[in-house]
N, C-alpha and C positions, 0 to 999 in steps of 0.2 A: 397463774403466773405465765408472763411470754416467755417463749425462747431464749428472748431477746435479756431477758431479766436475768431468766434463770441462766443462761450462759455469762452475763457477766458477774453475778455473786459469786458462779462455780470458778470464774477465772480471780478476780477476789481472793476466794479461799484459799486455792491452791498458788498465785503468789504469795499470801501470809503465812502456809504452808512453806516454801521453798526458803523464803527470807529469813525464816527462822531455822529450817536447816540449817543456811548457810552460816549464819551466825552462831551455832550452836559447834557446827564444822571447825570454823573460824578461832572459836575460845579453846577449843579441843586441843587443834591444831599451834596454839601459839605459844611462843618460847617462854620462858619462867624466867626472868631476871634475876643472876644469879651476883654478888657483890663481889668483886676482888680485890683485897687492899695488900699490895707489897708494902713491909715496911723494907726499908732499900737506904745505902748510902754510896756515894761516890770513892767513899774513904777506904769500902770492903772491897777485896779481893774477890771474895766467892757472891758478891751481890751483882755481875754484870751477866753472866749464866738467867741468873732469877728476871732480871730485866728483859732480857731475850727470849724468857718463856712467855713472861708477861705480854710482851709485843704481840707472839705468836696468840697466844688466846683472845686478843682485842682482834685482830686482825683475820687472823680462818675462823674464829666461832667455830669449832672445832665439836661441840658437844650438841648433838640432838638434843632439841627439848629446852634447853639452854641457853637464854641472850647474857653474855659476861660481859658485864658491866667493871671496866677494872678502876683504879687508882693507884698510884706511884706514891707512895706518902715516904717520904725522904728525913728519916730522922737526922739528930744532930750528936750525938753522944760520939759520934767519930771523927766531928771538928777538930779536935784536941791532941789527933792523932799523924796532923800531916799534910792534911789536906780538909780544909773548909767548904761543903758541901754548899753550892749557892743558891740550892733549893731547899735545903736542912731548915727544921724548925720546932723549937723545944715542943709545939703543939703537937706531932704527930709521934713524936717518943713519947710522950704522957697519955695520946692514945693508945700506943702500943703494948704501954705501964698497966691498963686499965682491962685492957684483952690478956693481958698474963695474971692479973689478980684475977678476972673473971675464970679462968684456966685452971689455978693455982699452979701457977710455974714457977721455977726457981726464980727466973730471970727473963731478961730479954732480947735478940741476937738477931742480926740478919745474915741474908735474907731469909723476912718470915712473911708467908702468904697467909691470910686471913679469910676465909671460904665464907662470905655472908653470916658472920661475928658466931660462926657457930666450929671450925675447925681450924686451927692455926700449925702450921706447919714448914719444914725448911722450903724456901721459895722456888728453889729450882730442881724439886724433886717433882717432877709429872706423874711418876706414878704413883705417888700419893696423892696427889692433885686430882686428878683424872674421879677417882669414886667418889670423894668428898662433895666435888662440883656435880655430879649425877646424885647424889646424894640430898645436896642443896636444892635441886632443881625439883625435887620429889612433895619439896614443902609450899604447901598454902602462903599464897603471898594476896596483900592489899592490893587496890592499883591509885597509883599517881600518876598525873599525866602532865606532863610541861610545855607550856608554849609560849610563844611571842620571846624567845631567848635572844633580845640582844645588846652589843654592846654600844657604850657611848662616851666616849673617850676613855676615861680611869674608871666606869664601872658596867657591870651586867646589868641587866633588869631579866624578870622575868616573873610569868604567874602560872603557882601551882596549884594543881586543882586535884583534891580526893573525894572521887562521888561518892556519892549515899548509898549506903543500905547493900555496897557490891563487897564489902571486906568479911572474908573468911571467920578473920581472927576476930575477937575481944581484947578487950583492954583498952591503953592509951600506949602511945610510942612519941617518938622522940623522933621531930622530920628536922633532918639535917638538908644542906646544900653546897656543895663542892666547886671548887671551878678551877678550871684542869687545862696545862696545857697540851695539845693534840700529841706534839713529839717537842725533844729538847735532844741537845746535844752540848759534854762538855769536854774539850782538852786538859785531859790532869794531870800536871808537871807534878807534883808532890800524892808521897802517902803508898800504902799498897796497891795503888793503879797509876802510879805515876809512869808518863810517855801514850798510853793509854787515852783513845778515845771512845769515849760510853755514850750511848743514845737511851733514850727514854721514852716512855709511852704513859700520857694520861697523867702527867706532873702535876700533883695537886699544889699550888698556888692558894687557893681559897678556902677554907672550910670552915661554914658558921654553924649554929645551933637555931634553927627559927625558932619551933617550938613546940608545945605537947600536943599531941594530935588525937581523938575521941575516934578508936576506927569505925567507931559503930556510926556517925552523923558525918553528915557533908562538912566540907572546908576548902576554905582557899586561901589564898597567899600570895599577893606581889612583893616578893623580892627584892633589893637592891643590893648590889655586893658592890664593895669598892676592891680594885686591883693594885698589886704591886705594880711597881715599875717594870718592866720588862716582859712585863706578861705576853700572850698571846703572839708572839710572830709566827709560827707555825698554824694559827690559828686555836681555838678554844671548844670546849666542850663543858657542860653543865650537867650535872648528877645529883639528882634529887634522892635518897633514901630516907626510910623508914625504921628505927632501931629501937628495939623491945629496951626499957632504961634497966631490966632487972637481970636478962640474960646475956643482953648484948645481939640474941639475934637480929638480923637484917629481916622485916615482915617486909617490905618494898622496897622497890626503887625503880630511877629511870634514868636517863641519859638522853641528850639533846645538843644539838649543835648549836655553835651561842654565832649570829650573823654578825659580823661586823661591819 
C-alpha cells in the first residue's frame, strides 16, 4: 500500500472516528424536552404569580439538562364568576378534568402546572416546580422533529416527522399539536383581577389530536390547523407532543416557530 493510500484511509478513519465523537458528544450534551402545561384563568386572583413563573421558565431555560417546552391552557369554569376569559375554553378544563382523574384528586383548581403529564401541582410554587422539572428531564423521551411551520392566512401548516428505530420507549402514544400564541395581554375591568393588567406566555389557541403513533416504526404527518380569529399578533409558535393514552405521560415533544 502507498503512503499515499495508507494516509488517506488513516485520515478516513479518524475523521469517522471524530464525527462520531462529536455526535455522540452532541446527544449527551442535548437538553431533554420537558412539557409545561398551566392550567390558568384571567378570572383567579392567585393565577397572575403562576403566569409570571411561567414566562420566567420559557424565557431563562433555567434548568440544565432541560429544554421547557410550556403552554398557557386557560380554562373556562371561572367565566361565570366575573370576568370572561377570552382565551378560556371548555376544551382545556376537561383536559385538566382528565389529569385530576389520572391523579385521583378531588378536584380541580388554578393555577395548576402539569410537569410533562407526569406531576401536577400549585402553579406558582417553584420550589416544587424546580425537582419535578429535574425529575422529568431524567426520563427517556422519543424524538419528533417539526419543520416547514407556516402560516397562511387562518391556518398553520406543517410536517411532523418520528424517525425509525431512535425511540427509547414501546408502545403506541398519542401525537397531539398545539398552536400558541407567543405573548397575549389583557385589561380586566371585572372579577378577582379587575383594574389589573395580565400578560401571558405560550396562549394555547389550538390543540388537536392527530393521532396514534407506533414508537417503534417511522412516521410522518402534514398538518393543517385552522386558527381563531385574533390569533397570532404577537406572533405564533407550534408544539408537537407525544402522550402515553394510559398514564398520561409526555414520551416527546417539540416546539417551533410557525413563519408567518
Amino acid at each position: 500500500m502507498s503512503k499515499l493510500i495508507l494516509f488517506s484511509v488513516t485520515l478516513t478513519l479518524c475523521v469517522g472516528l471524530l464525527t462520531g465523537a462529536v455526535l455522540r458528544r452532541a446527544k449527551e450534551n442535548a437538553r431533554v424536552p420537558v412539557l409545561l402545561e398551566l392550567f390558568t384563568s384571567e378570572g383567579c386572583s392567585s393565577c397572575p404569580a403562576a403566569d409570571q413563573l411561567l414566562a420566567f421558565w420559557d424565557e431563562k431555560q433555567p434548568v440544565p439538562g432541560a429544554e421547557l417546552i410550556v403552554l398557557s391552557e386557560h380554562v373556562d369554569y371561572w367565566d361565570r364568576l366575573g370576568w370572561k376569559d377570552r382565551f378560556s375554553s371548555p376544551q382545556y378544563s376537561a383536559r385538566q378534568e382528565e389529569y385530576a382523574s389520572k391523579y385521583h384528586l378531588d378536584g380541580i383548581y388554578t393555577p395548576q402546572l402539569v410537569v410533562d403529564g407526569r406531576f401536577g401541582f400549585v402553579g406558582s410554587d417553584q420550589r416544587v416546580a424546580l425537582p419535578a422539572i429535574q425529575k422529568a428531564a431524567q426520563q427517556a423521551k422519543a424524538s419528533v422533529v417539526i419543520s416547514n411551520a407556516m402560516r397562511d392566512e387562518d391556518r398553520v401548516t406543517a410536517h411532523i416527522e418520528i424517525p425509525a428505530g431512535e425511540s427509547p420507549i414501546d408502545g403506541r402514544a398519542v401525537l397531539f399539536a398545539a398552536i400558541a400564541d407567543n405573548r397575549a395581554q389583557s385589561q380586566v375591568t371585572r372579577g378577582e383581577n379587575g383594574g389589573r393588567t395580565l400578560a401571558h406566555v405560550a396562549v394555547t389557541r389550538v390543540l388537536e389530536r392527530i393521532g396514534v403513533i407506533d414508537l417503534k416504526l417511522p412516521s410522518s404527518k402534514d398538518v393543517k390547523l385552522s386558527l381563531p380569529a385574533g390569533t397570532g399578533a404577537s406572533g405564533l409558535r407550534l408544539i408537537v407532543f407525544m402522550q402515553n393514552p394510559i398514564s398520561g405521560h409526555i414520551v416527546a415533544a417539540a416546539a417551533h416557530g410557525v413563519t408567518q
